[in-house]
N, C-alpha and C positions, 0 to 999 in steps of 0.2 A: 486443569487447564492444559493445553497440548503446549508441547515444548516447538518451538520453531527458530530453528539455528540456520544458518546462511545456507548449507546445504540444503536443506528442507524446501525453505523458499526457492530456491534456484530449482529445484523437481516443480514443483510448484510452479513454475512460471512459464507461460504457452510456448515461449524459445529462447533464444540466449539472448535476440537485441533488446527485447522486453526488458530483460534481466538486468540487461548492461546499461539500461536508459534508467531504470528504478537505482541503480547503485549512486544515479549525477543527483539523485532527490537526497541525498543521503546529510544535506546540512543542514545543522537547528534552524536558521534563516529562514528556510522554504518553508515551514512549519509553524501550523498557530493551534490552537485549539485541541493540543493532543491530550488524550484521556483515556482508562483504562476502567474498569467495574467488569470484577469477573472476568469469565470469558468473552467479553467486548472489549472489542478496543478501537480511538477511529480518532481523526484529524484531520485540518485542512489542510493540504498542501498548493503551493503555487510554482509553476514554474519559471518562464519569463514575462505571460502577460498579465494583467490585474484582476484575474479570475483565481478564487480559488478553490481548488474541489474537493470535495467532502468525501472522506472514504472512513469506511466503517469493515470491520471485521469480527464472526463470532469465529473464534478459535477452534471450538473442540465440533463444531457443525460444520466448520471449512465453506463457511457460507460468508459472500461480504456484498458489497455494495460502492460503487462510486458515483458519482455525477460527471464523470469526466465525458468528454466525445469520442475517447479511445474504442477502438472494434476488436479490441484483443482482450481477453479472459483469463485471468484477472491481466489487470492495466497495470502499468510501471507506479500507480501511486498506490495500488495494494500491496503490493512486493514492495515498496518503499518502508511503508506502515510495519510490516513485517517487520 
């Protein structure tokens, strides 16, 4: 499974505000449903209203998935997940 440490993530992330919006996800609170098998891993995160979005990531394919509305690749709650 690929290793991914905050530097990583942060190359990883389309620019800093992205970066810097996924670091405010950063509390058990915002977070339900985290799980990990293998190289998957994925959760829902919420941030202020009562939606909450699904993000999923395979690791070693650097392939993921969100439901968010976000137009940026990968979205603050993939880098959060990270």
């Amino acid at each position: 499974m690929a290793n991914w440490d905050l530097e990583k993530v942060q190359r990883f992330a389309p620019d800093q505000l992205t970066f810097e919006r996924s670091e405010r996800l950063l509390t058990p609170t915002r977070w339900k449903s985290l799980g990990q098998k293998g190289g998957l891993i994925w959760g829902e995160c919420r941030t202020s209203g009562v939606t909450w979005y699904k993000t999923a990531m395979e690791l070693d394919k650097v392939r993921s998935f969100s439901n968010s509305p976000a137009t940026e690749y990968p979205d603050k709650y993939i880098l959060a997940l990270l």
